[in-house]
C-alpha positions in Angstrom: 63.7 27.4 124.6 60.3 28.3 123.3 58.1 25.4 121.2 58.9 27.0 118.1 62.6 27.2 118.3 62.5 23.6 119.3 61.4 22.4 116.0 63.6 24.6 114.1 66.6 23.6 116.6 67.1 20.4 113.9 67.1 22.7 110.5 70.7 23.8 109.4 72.5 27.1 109.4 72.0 29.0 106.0 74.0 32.2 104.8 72.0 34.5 102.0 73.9 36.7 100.3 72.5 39.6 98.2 74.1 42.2 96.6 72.2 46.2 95.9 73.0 49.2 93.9 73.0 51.8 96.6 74.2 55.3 97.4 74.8 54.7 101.0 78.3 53.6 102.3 79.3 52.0 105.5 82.9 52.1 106.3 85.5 49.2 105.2 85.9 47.5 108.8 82.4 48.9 109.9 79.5 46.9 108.9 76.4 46.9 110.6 75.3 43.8 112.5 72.4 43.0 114.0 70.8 40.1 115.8 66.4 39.6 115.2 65.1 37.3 117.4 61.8 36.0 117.1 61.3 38.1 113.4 58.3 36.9 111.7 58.4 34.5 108.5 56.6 32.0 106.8 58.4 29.6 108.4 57.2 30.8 111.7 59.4 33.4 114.1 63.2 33.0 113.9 66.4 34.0 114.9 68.4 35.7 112.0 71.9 37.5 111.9 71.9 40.1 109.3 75.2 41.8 108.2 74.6 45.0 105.8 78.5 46.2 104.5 79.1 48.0 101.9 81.6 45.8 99.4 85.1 47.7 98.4 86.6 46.6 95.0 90.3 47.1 93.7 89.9 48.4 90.6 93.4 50.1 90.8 92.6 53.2 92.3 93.4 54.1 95.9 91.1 53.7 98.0 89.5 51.2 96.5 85.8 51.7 95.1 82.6 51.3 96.8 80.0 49.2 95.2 76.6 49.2 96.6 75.3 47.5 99.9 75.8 43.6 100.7 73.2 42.0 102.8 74.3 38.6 104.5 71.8 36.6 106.1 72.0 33.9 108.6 69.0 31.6 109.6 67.5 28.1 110.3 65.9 26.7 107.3 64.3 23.5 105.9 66.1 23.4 102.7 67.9 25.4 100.9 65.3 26.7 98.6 63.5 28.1 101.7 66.4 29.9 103.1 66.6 31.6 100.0 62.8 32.7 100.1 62.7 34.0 103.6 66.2 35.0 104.3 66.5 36.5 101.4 63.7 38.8 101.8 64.8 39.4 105.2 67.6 42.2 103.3 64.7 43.2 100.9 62.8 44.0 104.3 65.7 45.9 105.5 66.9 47.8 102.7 64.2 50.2 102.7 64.8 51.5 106.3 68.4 51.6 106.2 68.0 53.7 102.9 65.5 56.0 104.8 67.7 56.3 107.8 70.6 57.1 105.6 68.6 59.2 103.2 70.4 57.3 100.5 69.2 55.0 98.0 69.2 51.4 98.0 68.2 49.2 94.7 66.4 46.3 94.7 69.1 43.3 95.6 70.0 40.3 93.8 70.3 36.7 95.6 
């Protein structure tokens, strides 16, 4: 354990979600997860889980309709006012790239 993840050892767990118009899709049971460790903040380097899916909605049609990307965040934070700062721009950090890699666009998210 490094000195920095000692003092964020006592913080607790946070989950930001935020929600994107986008025209990439991942699959209904295939989101894409990934694990930062060390990513830079404001609140000094981290370990975050990110989960990008893309939310399928039963609007009585089969299948059911894609709508946009999901980006769910989990990270050590002070308060909950933070976690929503930093996590939260952790998806608005990654929704560029996955939009480039998918050559498919992405929307600005809402927390």
């Amino acid at each position: 354990m490094n000195q920095t993840s000692q003092g964020t050892s006592l913080w607790p767990t946070f989950v930001v979600v935020a929600r994107a118009p986008a025209a990439v899709r991942f699959g209904i049971n295939n989101p894409l997860d990934m694990h930062l460790r060390d990513y830079p903040t404001s609140l000094g380097p981290l370990e975050i889980d990110l989960r990008v899916r893309t939310p399928y909605v039963d609007e009585g049609y089969d299948p059911h309709v894609p709508r946009g990307v999901e980006f769910a965040v989990r990270g050590k934070a002070p308060s909950l006012e933070e976690a929503m700062s930093v996590l939260g721009n952790v998806g608005a950090f990654i929704a560029p790239v996955i939009a480039l890699g998918a050559n498919a666009a992405v929307g600005d998210g809402v927390v």
